[in-house]
Residue frames as qw, qx, qy, qz and C-alpha x, y, z in Angstrom:
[[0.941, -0.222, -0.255, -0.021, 77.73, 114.31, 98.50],
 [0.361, -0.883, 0.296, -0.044, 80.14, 113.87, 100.89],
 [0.382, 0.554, -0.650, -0.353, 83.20, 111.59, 101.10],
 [0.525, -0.076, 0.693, -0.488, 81.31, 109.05, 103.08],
 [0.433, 0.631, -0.007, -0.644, 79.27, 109.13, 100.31],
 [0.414, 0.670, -0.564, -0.248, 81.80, 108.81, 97.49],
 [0.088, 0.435, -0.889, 0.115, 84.05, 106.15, 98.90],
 [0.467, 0.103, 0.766, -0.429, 80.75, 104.05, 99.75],
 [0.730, 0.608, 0.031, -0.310, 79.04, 104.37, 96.39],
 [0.125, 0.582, -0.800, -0.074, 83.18, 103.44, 94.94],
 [0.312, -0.192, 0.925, -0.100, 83.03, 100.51, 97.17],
 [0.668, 0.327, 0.581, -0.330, 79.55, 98.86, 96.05],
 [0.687, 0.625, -0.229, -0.292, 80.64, 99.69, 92.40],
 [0.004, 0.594, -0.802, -0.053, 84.01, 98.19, 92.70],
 [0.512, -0.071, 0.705, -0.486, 82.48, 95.26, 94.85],
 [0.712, 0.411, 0.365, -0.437, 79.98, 94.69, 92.16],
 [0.748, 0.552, -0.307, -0.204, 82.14, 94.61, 89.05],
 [0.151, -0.536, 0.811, -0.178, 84.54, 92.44, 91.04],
 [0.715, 0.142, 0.482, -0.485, 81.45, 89.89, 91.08],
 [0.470, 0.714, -0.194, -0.481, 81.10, 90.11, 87.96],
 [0.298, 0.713, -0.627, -0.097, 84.31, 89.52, 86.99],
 [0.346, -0.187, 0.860, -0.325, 84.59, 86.12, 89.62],
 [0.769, 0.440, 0.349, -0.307, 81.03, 84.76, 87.74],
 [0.848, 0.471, 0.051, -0.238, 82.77, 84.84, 84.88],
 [0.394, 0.485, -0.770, 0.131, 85.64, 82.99, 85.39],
 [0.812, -0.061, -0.570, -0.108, 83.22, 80.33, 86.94],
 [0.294, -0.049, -0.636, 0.712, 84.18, 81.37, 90.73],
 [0.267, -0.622, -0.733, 0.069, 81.77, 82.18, 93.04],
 [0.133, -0.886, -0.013, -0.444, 80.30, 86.11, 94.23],
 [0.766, -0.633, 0.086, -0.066, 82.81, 86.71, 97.17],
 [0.941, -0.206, 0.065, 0.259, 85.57, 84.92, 96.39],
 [0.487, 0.417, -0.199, 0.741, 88.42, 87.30, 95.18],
 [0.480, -0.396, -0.211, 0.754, 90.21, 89.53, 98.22],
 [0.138, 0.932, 0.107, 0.318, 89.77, 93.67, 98.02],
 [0.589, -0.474, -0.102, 0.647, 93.06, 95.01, 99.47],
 [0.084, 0.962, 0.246, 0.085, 92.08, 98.68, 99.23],
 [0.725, 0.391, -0.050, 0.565, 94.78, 100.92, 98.60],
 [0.206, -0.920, -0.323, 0.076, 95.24, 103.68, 100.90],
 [0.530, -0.217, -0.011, 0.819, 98.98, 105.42, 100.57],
 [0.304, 0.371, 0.324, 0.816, 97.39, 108.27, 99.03],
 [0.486, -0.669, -0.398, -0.398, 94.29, 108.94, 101.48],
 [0.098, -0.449, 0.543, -0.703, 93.82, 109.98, 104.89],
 [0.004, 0.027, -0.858, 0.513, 93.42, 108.39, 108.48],
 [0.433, 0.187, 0.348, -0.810, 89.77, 109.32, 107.81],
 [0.546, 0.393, -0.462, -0.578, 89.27, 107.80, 104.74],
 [0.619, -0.118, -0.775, -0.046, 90.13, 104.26, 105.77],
 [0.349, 0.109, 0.647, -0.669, 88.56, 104.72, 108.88],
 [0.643, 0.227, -0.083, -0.727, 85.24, 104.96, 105.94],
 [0.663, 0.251, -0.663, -0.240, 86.59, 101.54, 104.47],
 [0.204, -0.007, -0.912, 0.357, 87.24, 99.71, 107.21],
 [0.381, 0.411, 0.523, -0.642, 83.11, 100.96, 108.74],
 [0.684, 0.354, -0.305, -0.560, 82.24, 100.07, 105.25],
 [0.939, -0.073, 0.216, -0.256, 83.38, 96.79, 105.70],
 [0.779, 0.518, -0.213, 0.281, 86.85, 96.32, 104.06],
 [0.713, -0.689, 0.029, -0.130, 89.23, 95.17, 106.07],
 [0.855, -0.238, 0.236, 0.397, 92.21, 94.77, 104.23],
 [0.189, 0.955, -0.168, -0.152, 94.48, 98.11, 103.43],
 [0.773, 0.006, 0.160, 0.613, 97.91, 98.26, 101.63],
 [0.176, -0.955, 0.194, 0.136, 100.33, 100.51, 102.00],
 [0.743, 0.430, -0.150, 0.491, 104.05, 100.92, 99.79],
 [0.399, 0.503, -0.370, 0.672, 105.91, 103.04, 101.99],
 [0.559, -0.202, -0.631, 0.498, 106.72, 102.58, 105.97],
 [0.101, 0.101, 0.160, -0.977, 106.63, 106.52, 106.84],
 [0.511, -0.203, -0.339, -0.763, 103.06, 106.98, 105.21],
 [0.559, -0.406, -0.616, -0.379, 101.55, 103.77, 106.68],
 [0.317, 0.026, -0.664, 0.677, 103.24, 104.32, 110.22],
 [0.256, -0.028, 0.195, -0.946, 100.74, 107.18, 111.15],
 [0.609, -0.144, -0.227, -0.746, 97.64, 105.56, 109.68],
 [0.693, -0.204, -0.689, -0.055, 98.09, 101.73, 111.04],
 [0.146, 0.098, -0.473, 0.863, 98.78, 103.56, 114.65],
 [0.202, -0.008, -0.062, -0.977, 95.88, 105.53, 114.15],
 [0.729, -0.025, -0.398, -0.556, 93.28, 102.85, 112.90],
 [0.596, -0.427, 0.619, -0.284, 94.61, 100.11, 115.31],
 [0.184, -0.149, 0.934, 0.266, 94.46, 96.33, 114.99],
 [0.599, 0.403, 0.447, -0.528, 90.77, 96.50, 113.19],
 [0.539, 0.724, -0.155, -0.402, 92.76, 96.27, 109.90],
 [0.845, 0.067, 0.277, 0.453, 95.05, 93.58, 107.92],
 [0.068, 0.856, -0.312, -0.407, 97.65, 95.77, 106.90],
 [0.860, 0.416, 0.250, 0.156, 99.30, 94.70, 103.65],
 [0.520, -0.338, 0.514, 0.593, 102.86, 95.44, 102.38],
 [0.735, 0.480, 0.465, 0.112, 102.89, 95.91, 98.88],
 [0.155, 0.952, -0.245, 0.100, 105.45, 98.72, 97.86],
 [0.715, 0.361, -0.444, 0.402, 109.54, 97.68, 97.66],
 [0.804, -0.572, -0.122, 0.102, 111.20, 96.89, 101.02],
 [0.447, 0.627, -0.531, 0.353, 114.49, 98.00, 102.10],
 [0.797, -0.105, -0.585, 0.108, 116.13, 95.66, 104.08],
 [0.292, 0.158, -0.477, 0.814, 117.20, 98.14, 106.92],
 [0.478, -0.115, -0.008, -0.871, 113.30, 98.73, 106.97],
 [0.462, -0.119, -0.862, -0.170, 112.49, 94.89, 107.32],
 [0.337, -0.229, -0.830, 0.380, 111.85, 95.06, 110.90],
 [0.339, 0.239, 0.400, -0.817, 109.45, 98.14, 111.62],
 [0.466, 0.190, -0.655, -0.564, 107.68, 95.90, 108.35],
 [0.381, -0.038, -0.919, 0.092, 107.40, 93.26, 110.55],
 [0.024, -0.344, -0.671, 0.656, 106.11, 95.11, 113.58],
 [0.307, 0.301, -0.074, -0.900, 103.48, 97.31, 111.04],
 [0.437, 0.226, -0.516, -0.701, 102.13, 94.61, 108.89],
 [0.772, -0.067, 0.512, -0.370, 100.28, 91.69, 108.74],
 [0.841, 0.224, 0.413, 0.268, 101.62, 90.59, 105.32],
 [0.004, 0.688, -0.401, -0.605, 104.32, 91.87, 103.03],
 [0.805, 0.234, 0.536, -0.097, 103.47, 91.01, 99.59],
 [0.358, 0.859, -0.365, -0.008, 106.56, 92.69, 97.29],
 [0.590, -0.607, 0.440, 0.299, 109.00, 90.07, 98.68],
 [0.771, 0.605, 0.130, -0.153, 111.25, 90.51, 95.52],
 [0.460, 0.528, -0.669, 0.248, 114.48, 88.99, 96.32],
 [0.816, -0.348, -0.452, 0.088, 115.83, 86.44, 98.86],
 [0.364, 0.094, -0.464, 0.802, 118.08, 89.28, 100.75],
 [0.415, -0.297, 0.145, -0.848, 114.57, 90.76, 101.72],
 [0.876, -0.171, -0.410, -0.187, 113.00, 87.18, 102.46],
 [0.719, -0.015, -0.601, 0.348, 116.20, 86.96, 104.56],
 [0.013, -0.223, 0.272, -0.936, 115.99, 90.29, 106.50],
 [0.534, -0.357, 0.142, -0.753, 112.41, 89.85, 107.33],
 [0.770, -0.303, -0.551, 0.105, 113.07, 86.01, 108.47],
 [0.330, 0.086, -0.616, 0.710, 115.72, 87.36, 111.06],
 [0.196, -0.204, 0.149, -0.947, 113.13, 90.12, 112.17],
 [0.776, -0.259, -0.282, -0.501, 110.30, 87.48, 112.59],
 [0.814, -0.213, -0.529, 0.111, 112.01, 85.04, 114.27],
 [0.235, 0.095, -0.596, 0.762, 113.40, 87.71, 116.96],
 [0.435, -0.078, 0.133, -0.887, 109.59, 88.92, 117.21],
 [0.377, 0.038, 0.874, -0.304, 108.25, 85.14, 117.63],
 [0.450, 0.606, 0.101, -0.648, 106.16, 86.02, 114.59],
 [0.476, 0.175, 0.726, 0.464, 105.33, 83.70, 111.35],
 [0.400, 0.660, 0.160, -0.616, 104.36, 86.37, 108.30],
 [0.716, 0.472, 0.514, -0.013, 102.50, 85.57, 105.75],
 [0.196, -0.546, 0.337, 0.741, 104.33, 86.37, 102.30],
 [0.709, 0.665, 0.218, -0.080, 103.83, 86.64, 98.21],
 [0.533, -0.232, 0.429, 0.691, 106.80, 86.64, 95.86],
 [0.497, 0.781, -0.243, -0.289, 106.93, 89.53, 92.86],
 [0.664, 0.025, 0.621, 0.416, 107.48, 88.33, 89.80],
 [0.066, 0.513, -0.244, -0.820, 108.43, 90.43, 87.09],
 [0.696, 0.382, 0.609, 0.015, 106.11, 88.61, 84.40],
 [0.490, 0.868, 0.075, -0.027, 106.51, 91.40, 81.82],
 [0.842, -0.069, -0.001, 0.534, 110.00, 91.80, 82.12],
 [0.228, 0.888, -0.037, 0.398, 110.09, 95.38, 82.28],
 [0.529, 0.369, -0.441, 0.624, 113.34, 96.85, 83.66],
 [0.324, -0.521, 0.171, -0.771, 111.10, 99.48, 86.19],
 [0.801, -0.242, -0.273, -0.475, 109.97, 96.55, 87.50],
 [0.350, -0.445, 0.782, -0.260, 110.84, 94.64, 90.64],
 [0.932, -0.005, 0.235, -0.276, 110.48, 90.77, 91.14],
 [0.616, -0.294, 0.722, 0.115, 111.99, 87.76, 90.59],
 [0.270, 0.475, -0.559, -0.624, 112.09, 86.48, 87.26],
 [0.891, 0.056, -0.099, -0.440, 110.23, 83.46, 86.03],
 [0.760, 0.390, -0.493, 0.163, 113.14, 81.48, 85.40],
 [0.238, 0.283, -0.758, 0.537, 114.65, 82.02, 88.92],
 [0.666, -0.310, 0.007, -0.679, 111.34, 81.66, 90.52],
 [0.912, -0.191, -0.354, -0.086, 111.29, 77.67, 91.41],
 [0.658, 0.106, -0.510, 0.544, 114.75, 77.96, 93.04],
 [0.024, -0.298, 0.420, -0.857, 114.10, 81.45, 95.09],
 [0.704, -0.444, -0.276, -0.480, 110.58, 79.36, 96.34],
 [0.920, -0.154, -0.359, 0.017, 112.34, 77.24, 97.64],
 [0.315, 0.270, -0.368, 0.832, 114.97, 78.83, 99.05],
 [0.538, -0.395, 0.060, -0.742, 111.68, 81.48, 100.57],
 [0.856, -0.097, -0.445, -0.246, 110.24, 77.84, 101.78],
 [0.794, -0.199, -0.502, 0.279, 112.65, 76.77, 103.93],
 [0.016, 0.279, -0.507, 0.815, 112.81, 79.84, 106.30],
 [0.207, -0.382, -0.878, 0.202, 110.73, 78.59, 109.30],
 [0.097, 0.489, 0.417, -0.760, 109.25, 82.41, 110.29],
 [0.383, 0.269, -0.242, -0.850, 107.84, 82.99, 106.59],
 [0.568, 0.268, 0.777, -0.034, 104.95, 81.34, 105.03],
 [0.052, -0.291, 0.513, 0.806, 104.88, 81.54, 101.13],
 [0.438, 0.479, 0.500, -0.573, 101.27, 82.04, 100.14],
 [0.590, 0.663, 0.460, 0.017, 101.45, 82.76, 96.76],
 [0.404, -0.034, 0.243, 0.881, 102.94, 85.31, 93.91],
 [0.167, 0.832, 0.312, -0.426, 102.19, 88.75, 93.17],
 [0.410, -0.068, 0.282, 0.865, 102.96, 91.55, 89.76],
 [0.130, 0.646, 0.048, -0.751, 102.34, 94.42, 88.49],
 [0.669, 0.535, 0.425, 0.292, 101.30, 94.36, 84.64],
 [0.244, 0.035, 0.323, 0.914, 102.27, 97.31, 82.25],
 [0.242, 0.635, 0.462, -0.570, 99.79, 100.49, 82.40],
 [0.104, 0.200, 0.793, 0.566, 97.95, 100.18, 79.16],
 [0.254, -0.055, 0.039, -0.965, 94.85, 101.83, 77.87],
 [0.819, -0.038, -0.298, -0.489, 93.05, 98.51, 76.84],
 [0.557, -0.565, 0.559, -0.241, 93.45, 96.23, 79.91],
 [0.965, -0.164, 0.201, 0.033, 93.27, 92.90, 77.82],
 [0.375, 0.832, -0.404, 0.064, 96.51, 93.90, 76.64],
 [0.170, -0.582, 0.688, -0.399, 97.77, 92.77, 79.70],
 [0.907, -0.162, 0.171, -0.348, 95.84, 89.52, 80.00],
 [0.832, 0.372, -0.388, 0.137, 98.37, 87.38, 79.03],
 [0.041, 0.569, -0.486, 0.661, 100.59, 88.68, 81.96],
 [0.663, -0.346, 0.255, -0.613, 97.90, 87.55, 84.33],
 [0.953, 0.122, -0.106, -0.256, 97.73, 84.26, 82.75],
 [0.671, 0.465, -0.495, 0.299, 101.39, 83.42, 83.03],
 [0.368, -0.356, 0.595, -0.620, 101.03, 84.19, 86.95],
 [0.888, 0.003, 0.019, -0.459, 98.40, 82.15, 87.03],
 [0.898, 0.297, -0.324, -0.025, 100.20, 79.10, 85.35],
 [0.207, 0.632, -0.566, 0.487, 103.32, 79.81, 87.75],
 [0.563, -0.239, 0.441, -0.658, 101.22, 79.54, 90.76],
 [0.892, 0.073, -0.060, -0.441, 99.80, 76.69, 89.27],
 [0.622, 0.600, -0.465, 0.192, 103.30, 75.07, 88.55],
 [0.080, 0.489, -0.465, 0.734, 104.55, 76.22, 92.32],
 [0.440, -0.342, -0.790, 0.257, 101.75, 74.54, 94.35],
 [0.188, -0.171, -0.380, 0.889, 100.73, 77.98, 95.41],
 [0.000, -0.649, -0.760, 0.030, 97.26, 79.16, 96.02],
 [0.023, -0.817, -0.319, 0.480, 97.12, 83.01, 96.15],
 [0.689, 0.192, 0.242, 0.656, 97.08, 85.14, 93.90],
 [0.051, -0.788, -0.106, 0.605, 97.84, 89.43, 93.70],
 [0.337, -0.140, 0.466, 0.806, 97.36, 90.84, 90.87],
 [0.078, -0.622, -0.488, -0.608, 95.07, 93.91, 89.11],
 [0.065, -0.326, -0.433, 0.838, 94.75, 96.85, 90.25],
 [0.449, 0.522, 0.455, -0.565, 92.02, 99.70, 89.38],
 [0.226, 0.602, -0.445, -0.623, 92.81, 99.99, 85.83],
 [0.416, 0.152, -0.854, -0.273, 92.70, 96.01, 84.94],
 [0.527, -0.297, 0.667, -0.435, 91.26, 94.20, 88.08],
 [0.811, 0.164, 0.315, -0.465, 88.55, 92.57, 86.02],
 [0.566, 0.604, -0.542, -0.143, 91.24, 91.15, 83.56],
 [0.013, -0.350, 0.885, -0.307, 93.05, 89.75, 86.52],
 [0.651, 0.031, 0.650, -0.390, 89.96, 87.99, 88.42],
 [0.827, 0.441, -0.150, -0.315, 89.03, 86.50, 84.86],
 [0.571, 0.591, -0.552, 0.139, 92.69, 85.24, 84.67],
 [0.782, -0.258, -0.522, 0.220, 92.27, 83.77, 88.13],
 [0.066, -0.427, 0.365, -0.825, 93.41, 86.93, 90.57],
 [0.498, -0.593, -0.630, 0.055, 92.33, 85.51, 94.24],
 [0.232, -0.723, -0.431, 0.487, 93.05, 89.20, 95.64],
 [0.346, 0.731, 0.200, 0.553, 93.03, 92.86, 93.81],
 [0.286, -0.428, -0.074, 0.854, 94.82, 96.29, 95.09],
 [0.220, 0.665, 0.518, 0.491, 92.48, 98.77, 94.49],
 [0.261, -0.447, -0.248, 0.819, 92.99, 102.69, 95.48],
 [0.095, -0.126, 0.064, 0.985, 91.68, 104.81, 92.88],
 [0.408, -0.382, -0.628, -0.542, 88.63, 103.45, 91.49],
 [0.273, -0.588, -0.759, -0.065, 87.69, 104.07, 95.20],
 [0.419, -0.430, -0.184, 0.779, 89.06, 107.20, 95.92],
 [0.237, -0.090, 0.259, 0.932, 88.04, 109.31, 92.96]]
């Protein structure tokens, strides 16, 4: 088979246990986001996703996605999702359609300036370090209500929602608890999206209320 093929048989599996997962947490087929991962693949590959019907890619690192959002045009939502440096805010601004790692308020402030010289309102998510590992970026829970607000009152961002990363574990519901405490934030915060599971857990997350996943390998391999 080719990788037409592969990455098309991926999707419909992915797709399907995503369902799944949405049914049983009492949400409808449909309703959770796929933001396919692509920093690892080629210009060709998400060309396949995006003619397969998936329309929203993420990318973690400016160089890598520079070539491929160029390449693929505006048929795609590009997605942020990899740590920002703030000297990098603006080609962020001009490359993405959302940046969803904002995980401090000196990057929240770097990509207001850059939006509001580029006339441009972009959509954002706040990381939150839920586990508290050190490797981890994000805000902390505790400083979370104050840096919303703070995020809130720049006029060129809109704060959508919160994103994290769990700990990579062998038995995803390890992590379920992680999910759930997003959740409850969000819930707390007035905020409506939510990022979180990738291929290893997704179906933990959507159970725990994930309203978009970041998936790259489970369709790549």
């Amino acid at each position: 088979m080719g990788a037409r093929d592969d990455i098309e048989r991926n999707l419909e599996r992915v797709r399907a246990r995503m369902d799944e997962a949405a049914t049983r947490s009492g949400r409808p087929c449909g309703s959770v986001r796929l933001v396919a991962v692509t920093k690892t693949v080629s210009v060709e590959q998400a060309r396949i996703l995006l003619e397969s019907g998936v329309t929203e890619l993420g990318e973690n690192r400016v160089e890598e996605a520079r070539s491929k959002v160029e390449a693929v045009g505006p048929t795609a939502q590009w997605h942020m999702i990899g740590t920002v440096q703030r000297r990098k805010a603006g080609e962020v601004v001009d490359l993405f359609a959302y940046v969803d790692s904002v995980d401090r308020l000196e990057l929240a402030e770097a990509l207001e300036r850059k939006c509001a010289e580029r006339g441009k309102v972009m959509p954002v998510l706040l990381e939150v370090n839920v586990s508290g590992e050190a490797s981890k970026h994000g805000f902390i829970p505790a400083d979370l209500p104050s840096a919303l607000d703070r995020v809130r009152a720049l006029p060129h961002l809109l704060a959508e929602g919160l994103m994290t990363m769990a700990p990579l574990v062998d038995d995803p519901n390890e992590v379920r608890p992680v999910f759930a405490e997003l959740r409850k934030l969000a819930e707390q915060m007035g905020l409506k999206e939510l990022s979180m599971g990738m291929s290893n857990d997704f179906e933990v997350a959507i159970e725990e209320g994930a309203t978009q996943v970041r998936i790259g390998t489970a369709l790549f391999e």
